[in-house]
C-alpha positions in Angstrom: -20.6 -10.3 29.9 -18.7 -13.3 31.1 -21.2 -14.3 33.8 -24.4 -14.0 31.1 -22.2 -16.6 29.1 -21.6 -18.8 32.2 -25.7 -18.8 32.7 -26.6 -19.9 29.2 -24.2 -22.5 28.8 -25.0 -24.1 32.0 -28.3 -25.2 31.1 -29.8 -28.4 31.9 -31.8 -29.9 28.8 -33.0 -32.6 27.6 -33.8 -33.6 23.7 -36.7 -35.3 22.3 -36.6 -36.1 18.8 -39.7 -36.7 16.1 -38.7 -38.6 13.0 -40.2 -41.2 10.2 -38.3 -44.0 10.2 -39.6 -47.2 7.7 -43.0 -45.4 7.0 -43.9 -44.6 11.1 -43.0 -41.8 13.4 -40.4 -42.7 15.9 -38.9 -41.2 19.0 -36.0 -40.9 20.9 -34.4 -39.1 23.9 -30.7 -38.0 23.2 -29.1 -41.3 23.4 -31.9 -43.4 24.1 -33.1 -46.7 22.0 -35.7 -45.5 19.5 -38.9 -46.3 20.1 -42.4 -46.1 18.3 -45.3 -43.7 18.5 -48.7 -45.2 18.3 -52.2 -43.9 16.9 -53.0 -40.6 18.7 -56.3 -39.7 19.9 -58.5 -37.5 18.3 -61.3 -35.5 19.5 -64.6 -36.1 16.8 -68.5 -35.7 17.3 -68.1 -39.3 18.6 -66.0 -38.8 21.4 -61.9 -39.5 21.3 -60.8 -41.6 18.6 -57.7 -43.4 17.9 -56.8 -42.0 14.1 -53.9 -43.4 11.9 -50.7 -40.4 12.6 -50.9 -38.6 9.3 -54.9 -38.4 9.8 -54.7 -36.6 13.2 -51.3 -34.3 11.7 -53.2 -33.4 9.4 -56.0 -32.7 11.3 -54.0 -30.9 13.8 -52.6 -28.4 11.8 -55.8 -27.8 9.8 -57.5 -27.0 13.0 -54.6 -24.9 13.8 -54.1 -22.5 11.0 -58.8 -22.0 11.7 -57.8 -21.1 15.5 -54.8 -19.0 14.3 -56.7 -17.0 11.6 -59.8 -17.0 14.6 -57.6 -15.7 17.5 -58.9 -19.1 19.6 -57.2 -19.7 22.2 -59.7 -22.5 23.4 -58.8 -24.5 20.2 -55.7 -24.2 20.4 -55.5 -25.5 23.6 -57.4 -28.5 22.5 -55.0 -29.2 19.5 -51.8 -28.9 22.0 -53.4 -31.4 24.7 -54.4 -33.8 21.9 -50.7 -33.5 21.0 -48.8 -33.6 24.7 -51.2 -36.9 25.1 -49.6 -38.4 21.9 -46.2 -37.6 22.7 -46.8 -39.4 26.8 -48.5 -42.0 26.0 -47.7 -44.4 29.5 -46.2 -41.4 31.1 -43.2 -41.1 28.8 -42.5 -37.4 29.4 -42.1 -37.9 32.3 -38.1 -37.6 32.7 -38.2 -35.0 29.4 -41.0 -32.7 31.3 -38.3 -32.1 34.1 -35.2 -30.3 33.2 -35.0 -26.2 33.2 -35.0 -26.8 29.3 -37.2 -29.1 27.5 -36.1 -29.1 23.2 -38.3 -30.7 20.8 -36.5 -31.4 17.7 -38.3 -32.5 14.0 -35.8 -34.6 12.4 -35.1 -35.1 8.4 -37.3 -38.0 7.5 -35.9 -41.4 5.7 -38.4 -41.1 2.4 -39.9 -43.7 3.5 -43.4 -42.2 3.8 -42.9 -38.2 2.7 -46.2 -37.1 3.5 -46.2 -38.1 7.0 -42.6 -36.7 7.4 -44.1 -33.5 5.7 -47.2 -33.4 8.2 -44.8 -34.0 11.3 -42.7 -31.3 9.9 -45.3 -29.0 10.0 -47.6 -30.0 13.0 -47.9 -27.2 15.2 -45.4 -28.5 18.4 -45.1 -24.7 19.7 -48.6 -25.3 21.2 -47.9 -28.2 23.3 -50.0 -27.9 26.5 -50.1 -29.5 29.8 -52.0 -28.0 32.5 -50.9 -24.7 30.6 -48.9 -24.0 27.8 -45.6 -25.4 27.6 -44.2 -22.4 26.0 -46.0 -20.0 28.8 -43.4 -21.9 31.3 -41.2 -19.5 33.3 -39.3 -22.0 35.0 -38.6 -24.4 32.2 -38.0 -23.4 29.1 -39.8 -24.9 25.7 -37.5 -24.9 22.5 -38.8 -26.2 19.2 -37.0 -26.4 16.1 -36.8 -28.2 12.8 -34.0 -29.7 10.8 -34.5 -30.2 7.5 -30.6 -31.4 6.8 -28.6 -33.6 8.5 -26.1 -31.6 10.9 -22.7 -30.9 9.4 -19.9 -32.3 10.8 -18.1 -28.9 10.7 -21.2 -26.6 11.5 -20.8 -23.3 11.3 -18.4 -21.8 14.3 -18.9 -18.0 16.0 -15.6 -16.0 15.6 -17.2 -12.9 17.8 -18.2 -12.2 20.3 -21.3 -10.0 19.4 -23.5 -9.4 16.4 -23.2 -8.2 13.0 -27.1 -7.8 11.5 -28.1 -6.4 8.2 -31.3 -5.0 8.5 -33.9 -4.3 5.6 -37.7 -3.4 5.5 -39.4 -3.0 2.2 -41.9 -0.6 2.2 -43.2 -0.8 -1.9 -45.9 2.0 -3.1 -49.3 0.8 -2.6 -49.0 -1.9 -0.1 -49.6 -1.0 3.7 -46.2 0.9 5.5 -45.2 -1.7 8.5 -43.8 0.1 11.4 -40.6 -1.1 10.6 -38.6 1.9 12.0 -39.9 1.3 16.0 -38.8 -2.4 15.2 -35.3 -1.6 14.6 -34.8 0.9 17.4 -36.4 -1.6 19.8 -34.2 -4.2 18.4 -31.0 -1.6 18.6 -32.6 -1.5 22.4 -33.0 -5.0 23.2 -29.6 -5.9 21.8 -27.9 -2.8 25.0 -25.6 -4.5 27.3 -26.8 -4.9 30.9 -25.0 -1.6 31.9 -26.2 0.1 28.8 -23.0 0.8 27.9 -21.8 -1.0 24.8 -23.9 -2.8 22.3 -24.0 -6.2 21.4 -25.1 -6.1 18.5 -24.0 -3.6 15.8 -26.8 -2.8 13.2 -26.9 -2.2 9.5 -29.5 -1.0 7.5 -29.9 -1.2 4.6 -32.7 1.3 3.4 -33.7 0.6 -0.3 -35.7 -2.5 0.1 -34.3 -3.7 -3.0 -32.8 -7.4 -3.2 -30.1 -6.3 -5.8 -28.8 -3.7 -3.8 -29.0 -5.9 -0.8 -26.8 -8.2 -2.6 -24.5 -5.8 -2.8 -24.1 -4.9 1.0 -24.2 -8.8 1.4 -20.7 -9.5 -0.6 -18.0 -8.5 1.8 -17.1 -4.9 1.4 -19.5 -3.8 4.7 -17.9 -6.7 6.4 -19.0 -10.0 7.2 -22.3 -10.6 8.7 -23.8 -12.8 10.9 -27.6 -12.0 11.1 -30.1 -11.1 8.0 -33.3 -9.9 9.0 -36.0 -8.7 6.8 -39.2 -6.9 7.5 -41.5 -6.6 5.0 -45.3 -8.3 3.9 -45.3 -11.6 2.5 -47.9 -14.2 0.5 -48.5 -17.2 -1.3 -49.7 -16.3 -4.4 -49.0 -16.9 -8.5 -47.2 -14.7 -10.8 -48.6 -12.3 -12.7 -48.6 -12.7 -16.4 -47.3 -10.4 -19.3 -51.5 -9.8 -19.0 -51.6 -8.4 -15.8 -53.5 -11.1 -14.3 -52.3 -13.9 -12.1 -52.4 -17.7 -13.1 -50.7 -21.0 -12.9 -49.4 -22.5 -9.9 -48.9 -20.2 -5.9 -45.6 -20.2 -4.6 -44.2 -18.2 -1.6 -42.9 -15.0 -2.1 -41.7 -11.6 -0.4 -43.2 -8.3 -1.2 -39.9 -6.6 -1.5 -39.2 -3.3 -3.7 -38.1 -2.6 -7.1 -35.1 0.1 -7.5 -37.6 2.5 -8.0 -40.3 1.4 -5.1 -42.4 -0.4 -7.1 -43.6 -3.4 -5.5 -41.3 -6.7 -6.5 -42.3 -10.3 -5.5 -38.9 -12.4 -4.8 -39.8 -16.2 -4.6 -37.1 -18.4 -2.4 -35.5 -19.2 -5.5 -34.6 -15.8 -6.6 -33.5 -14.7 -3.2 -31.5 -17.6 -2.9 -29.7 -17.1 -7.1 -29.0 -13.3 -6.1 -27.6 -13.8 -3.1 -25.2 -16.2 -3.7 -22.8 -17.3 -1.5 -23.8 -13.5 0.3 -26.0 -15.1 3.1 -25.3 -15.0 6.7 -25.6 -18.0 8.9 -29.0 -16.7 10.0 -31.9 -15.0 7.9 -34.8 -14.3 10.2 -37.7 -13.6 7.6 -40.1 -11.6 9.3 -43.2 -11.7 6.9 -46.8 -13.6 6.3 -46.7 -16.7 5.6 -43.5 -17.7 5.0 -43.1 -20.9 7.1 -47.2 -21.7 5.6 -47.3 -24.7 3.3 -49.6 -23.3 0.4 -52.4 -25.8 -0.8 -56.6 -26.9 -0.5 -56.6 -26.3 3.4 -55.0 -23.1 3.6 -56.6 -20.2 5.3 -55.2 -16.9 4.3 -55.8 -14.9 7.2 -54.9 -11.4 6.3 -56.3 -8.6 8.3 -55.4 -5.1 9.1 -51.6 -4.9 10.5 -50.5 -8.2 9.2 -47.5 -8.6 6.9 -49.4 -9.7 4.2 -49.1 -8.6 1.0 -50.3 -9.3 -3.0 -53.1 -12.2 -2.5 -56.2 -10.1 -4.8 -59.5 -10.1 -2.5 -57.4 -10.9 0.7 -54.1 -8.9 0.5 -53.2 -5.7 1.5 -51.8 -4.0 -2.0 -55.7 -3.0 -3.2 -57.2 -2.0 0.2 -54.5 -1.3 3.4 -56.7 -1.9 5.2 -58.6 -5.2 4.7 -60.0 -7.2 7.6 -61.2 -10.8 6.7 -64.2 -12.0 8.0 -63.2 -14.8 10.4 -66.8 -15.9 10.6 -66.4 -17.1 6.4 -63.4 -19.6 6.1 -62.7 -19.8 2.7 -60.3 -22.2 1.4 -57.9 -20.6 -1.5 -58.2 -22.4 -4.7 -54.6 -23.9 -5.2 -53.9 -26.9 -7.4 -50.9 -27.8 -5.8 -49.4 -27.2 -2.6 -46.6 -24.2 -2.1 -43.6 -25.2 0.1 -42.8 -23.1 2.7 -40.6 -20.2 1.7 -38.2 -20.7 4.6 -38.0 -24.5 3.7 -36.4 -23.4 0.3 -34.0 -20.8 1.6 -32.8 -23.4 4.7 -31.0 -25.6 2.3 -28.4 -22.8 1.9 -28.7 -20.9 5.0 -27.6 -22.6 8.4 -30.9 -21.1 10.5 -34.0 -20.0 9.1 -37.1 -18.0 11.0 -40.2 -17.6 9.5 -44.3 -17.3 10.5 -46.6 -20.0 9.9 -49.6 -17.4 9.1 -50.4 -14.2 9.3 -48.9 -12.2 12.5 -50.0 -8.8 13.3 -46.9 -6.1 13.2 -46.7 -5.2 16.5 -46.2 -9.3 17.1 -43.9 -9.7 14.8 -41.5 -6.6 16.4 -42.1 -7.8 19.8 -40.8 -10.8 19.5 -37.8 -9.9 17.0 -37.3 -8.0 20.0 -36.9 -10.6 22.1 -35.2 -13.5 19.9 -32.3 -10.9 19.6 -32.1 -10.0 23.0 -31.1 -13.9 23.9 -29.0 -13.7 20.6 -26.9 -11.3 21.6 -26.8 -12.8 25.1 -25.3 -16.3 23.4 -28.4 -18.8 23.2 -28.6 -20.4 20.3 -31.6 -20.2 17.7 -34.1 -22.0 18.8 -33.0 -21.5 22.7 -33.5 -17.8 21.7 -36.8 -18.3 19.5 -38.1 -20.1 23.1 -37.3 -17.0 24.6 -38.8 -14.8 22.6 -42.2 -16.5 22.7 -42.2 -16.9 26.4 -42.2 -13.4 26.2 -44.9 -12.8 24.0 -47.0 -14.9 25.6 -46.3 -12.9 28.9 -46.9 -10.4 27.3 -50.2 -11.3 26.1 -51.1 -12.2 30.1 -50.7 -8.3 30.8 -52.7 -7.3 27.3 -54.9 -9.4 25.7 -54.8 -7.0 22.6 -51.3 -8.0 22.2 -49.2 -11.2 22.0 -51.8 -13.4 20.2 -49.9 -14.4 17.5 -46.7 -15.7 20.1 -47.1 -19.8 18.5 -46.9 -18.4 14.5 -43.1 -18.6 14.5 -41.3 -21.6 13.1 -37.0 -22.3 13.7 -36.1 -24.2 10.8 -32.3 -25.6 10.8 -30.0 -26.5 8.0 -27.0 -28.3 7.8 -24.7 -26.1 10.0 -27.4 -24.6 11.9 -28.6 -25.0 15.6 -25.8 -23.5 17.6 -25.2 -20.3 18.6 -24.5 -17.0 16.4 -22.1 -14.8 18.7 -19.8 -16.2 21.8 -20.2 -13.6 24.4 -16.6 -15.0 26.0 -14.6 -14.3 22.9 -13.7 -10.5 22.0 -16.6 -8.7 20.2 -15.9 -6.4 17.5 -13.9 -3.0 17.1 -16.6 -0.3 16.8 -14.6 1.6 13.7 -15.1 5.5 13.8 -17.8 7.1 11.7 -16.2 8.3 8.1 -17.7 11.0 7.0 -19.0 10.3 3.6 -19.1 13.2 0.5 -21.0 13.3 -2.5 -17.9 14.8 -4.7 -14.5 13.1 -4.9 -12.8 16.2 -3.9 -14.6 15.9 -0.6 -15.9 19.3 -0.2 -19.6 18.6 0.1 -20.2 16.2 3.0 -23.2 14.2 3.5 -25.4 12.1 6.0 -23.9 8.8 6.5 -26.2 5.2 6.1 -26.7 5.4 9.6 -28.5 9.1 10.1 -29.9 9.5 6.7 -33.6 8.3 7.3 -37.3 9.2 6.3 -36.9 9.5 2.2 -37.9 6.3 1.2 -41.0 8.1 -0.6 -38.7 10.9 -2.0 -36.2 8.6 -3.5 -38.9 6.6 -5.0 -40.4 9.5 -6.5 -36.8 10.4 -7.9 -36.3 7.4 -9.3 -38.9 6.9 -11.2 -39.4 10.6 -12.9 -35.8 9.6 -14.0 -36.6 6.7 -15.4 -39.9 7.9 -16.9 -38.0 9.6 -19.9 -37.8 13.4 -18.1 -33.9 14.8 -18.6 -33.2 15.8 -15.1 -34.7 16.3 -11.8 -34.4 18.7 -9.9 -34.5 19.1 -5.9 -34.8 22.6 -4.1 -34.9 23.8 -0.2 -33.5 26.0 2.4 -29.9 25.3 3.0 -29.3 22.0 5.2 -32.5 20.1 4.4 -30.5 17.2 3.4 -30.4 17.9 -0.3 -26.9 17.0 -1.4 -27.3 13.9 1.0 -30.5 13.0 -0.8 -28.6 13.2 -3.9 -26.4 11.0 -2.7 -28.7 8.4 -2.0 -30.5 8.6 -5.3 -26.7 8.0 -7.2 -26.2 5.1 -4.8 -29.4 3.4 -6.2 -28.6 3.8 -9.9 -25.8 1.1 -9.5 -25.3 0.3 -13.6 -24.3 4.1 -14.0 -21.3 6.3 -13.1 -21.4 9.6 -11.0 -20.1 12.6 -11.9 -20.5 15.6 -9.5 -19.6 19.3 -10.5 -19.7 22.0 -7.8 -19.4 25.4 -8.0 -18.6 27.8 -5.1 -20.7 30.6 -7.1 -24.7 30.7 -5.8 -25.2 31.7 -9.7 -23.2 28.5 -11.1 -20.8 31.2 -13.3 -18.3 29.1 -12.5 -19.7 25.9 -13.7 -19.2 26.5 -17.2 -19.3 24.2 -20.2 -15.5 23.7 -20.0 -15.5 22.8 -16.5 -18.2 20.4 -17.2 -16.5 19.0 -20.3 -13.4 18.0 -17.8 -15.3 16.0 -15.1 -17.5 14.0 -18.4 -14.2 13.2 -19.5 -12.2 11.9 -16.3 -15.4 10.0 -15.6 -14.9 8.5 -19.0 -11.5 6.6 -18.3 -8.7 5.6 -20.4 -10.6 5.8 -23.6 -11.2 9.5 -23.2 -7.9 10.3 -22.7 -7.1 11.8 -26.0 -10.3 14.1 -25.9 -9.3 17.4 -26.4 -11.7 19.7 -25.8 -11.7 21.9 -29.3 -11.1 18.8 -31.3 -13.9 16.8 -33.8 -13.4 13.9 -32.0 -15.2 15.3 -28.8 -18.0 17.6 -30.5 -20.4 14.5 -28.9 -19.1 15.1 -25.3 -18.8 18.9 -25.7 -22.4 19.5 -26.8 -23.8 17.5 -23.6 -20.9 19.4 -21.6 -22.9 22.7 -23.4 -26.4 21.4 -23.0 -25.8 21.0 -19.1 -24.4 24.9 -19.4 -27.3 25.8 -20.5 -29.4 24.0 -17.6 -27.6 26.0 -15.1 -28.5 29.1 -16.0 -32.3 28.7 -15.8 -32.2 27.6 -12.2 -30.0 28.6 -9.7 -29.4 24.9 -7.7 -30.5 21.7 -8.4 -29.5 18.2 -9.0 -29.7 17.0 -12.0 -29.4 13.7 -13.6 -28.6 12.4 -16.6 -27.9 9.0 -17.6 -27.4 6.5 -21.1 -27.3 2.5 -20.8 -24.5 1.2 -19.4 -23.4 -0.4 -22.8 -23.9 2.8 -25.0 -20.9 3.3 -27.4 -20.9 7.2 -26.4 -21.5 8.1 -22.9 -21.9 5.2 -20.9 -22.3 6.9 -17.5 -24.7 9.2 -15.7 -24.0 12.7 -13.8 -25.0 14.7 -11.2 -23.9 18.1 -9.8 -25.1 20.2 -7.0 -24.2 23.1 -5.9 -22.6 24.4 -1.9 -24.9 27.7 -1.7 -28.8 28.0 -0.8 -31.4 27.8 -3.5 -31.2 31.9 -4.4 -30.6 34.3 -1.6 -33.6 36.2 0.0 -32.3 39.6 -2.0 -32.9 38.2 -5.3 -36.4 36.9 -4.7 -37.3 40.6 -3.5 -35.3 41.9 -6.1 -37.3 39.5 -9.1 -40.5 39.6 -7.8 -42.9 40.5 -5.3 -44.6 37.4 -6.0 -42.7 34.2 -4.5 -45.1 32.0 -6.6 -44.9 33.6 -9.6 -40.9 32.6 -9.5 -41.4 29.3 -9.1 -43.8 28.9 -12.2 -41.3 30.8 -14.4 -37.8 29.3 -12.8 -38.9 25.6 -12.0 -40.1 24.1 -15.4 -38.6 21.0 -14.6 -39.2 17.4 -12.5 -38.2 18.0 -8.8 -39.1 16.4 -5.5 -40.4 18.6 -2.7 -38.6 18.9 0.6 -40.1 19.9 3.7 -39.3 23.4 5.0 -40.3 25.3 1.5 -43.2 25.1 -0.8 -42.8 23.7 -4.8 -44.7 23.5 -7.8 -44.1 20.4 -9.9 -43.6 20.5 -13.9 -42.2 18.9 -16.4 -38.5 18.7 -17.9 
């Protein structure tokens, strides 16, 4: 570990920065005198032209985000010579084109002219070419990154030496599933040490897709974090009135999911308000469109297997499976142009990754899976970004199908971003033990843990919204050790504003569960204030008939878990409960002993909301 430390910090680079400075752009090499750029040169039906700078930006990146949507290379090969001419006019590359690192940096302009400053911002400088792309170079690496804020004078300082990520895909009902499961194993993968033996990077997932509940893991009591990353679909879009339709001005957002799976559209804004003072020094926002400036000249380039999400006629929510006609480029009506997502959330967060367009999902996991392989390794952001596209790009050399999308990410710094997340010299984190985690607080029905309870997104969905849809209870049913009590679990977890309760009984018939037992465990979830319940006395004939009702419940079906739940602020009861029991559904005997016809017991027993697990057939009704 100490040697890979030694090999990344003994670089030798050299900085070229962009800027506006008194209306023009300007240039400098580390601590070189400033000097300006003149007019680039600009290929029209004419021949080369000399054009004023914000003309050919403009240009530029217009002819970009065609070539990106079109997959042409040829283009883009074009744009990135027009723009490696600019940049050496009378060979002044020349000394910047020879170290093992060559970093571009877009500096924070002087408001002097902010649409040029907004155009240089945005230009597409990952494209550069000269006799071959710069980023393709094996020998020299290409980093390109833009700061938006003026570096702290205390930025932000690594304390470990490895990586703590939160990681959360949002898979919402009725847009298109991402593969976002391959991405985190090949990121748990990338992030190995050489020998395979320790990690160095320890990963958290966080499986609702839901921004509140990622709040929540975001505030200190899963520890600190260094790295958020999010996988998910993305779009520029507006909001959607009390009509259903959409109007007024696009802005940015992420296709994230409600509590319940129901698709939820988080502007910059909103992320930024939630989490609060929660964010890591790095978010790395893998969707559509979030480093894309919204406005006339956009192209929304969504096609099958891109992370894009809402747009109507071009996303992926009313047909998966949309391809866009790259031979009709249609321009999307906006009256005023969208900033970037990533642009709003860098003025809280140190470093910021997004993609300027739409990226195909295999792309986008490729090069997460690079970018956190140099992480781990010590580069910085945009050091590690470089890598990463390198990659993609070699990639692309061995398959053609793949790797097309390497120049779509964008490294955008804020005030204390730039340097590196994890010091691989200092001491990397204690890897604590697993706790085993229980659904009851006497700890006698253990559970799956965060980390190996996957692949019920869908189920808990489904849960969550039969409880919410006015139904008393739901009710889940399988052969023993299908996960049942852990998917119980899970579902209590997401209903944050309520309390749990959990009775068990060690009887497969639930004798032993009676109304009295129940009574107890409403009344130590109650607190303080239910204290003097007694459970004969007036004063808890409210508590006692629930305690009674839920009696009642458990003699109709042998095991289930059952829900039920007031608002929060209700004078009454304000909790929810949920009880399930240690034994299997009903024991083989007492099916044969019923009924010949399995069926015929379900219809009769199960007259209430349940979710089906694999492993044994159900029959849905209502509660």
């Amino acid at each position: 570990m100490v040697s890979e430390a030694i090999f990344y910090t003994r670089s030798i680079f050299m900085n070229q920065y962009l800027f506006v400075d008194g209306g023009v752009v300007c240039r400098r090499f580390d601590s070189d005198p400033v000097s300006e750029l003149g007019q680039p040169v600009v290929a029209s039906e004419d021949g080369p032209q000399p054009v004023p700078a914000l003309n050919a930006l403009r240009d530029w990146k217009k002819r970009y985000a065609l070539a990106s949507v079109r997959n042409d290379e040829n283009v883009l090969r074009e744009i990135g010579t027009e723009m490696f001419d600019w940049l050496d006019t009378a060979g002044a590359l020349s000394d910047w084109m020879k170290p093992a690192e060559r970093h571009l940096q877009i500096l924070p302009d002087d408001n002097s002219n902010p649409e040029l400053a907004t155009a240089l911002m945005e230009a597409p400088w990952e494209i550069l070419f000269n006799r071959g792309f710069l980023a393709a170079d094996l020998a020299q690496l290409f980093v390109v990154s833009r700061r938006v804020m003026k570096p702290s004078e205390t930025p932000w300082d690594p304390s470990h030496g490895d990586l703590r990520m939160m990681f959360m895909a949002a898979a919402p009902e009725g847009v298109s599933e991402l593969d976002y499961e391959a991405e985190e194993v090949a990121i748990i993968n990338a992030t190995q040490s050489a020998a395979g033996s320790s990690s160095l990077a320890h990963l958290v997932v966080e499986e609702s897709g839901a921004l509140e509940l990622l709040s929540e893991r975001l505030d200190g009591r899963d520890g600190d974090f260094e790295v958020l990353h999010l996988s998910c679909h993305g779009d520029i879009i507006a909001p959607r009135g009390d009509d259903g339709t959409r109007h007024g001005a696009e802005r940015p957002v992420l296709i994230l999911e409600g509590v319940d799976g129901t698709p939820h559209e988080v502007s910059a804004p909103e992320m930024i308000s939630t989490c609060q003072g929660t964010m890591p020094p790095l978010v790395f926002v893998s969707a559509c469109r979030t480093a894309q400036r919204g406005g006339p000249d956009t192209l929304r380039g969504a096609a099958d297997m891109r992370r894009t999400g809402m747009g109507e006629g071009v996303g992926l929510l009313n047909n998966p499976l949309h391809t866009r006609d790259i031979g009709k480029d249609q321009a999307a009506p906006i009256a005023e142009a969208a900033e970037p997502y990533v642009l709003e959330l860098v003025r809280g967060v140190g470093n910021v990754l997004g993609w300027d367009g739409s990226v195909y999902d295999h792309d986008a996991s490729a090069f997460a899976t690079g970018f956190y392989r140099a992480l781990s390794r010590g580069r910085n952001v945009p050091t590690a970004a470089a890598v990463a596209r390198r990659d993609l790009i070699q990639e692309r050399q061995r398959d053609p199908k793949n790797g097309r999308h390497w120049h779509l990410a964008r490294v955008y710094l804020g005030a204390e971003g730039g340097g590196p997340i994890c010091k691989p010299g200092l001491k990397g984190r204690d890897v604590p033990a697993t706790v085993p985690e229980f659904l009851d607080s006497e700890n006698k029905i253990r559970v799956a843990g965060r980390e190996t309870f996957v692949g019920r997104r869908r189920t808990i969905q489904k849960a969550l919204t039969t409880l919410r849809s006015g139904d008393r209870g739901l009710l889940t049913h399988g052969i023993g050790n299908l996960g049942k009590s852990s998917l119980a679990k899970r579902i209590a977890d997401r209903l944050i504003s309520y309390q749990t309760v959990v009775v068990v009984s060690p009887r497969a018939d639930l004798g032993s569960a009676n109304g009295r037992v129940i009574f107890e465990k409403l009344k130590a979830a109650m607190g303080k204030r239910a204290d003097a319940l007694e459970y004969g006395s007036p004063q808890a004939e409210e508590l006692r008939n629930q305690a009674a009702a839920m009696e009642a419940d458990l003699a109709e079906a042998p095991e289930r878990f059952c829900v039920r739940y007031w608002p929060a602020r209700s004078r009454t009861s304000p909790f929810f409960w949920s009880w399930t029991t240690l034994r299997i559904l009903w024991r083989r005997q007492r099916l044969r002993r019923r009924s010949r016809n399995r069926k015929r017991i379900y219809c009769g027993i199960y007259r209430r909301s349940f979710v089906r697990l694999p492993g044994l057939a159900s029959r849905q009704g209502s509660w």
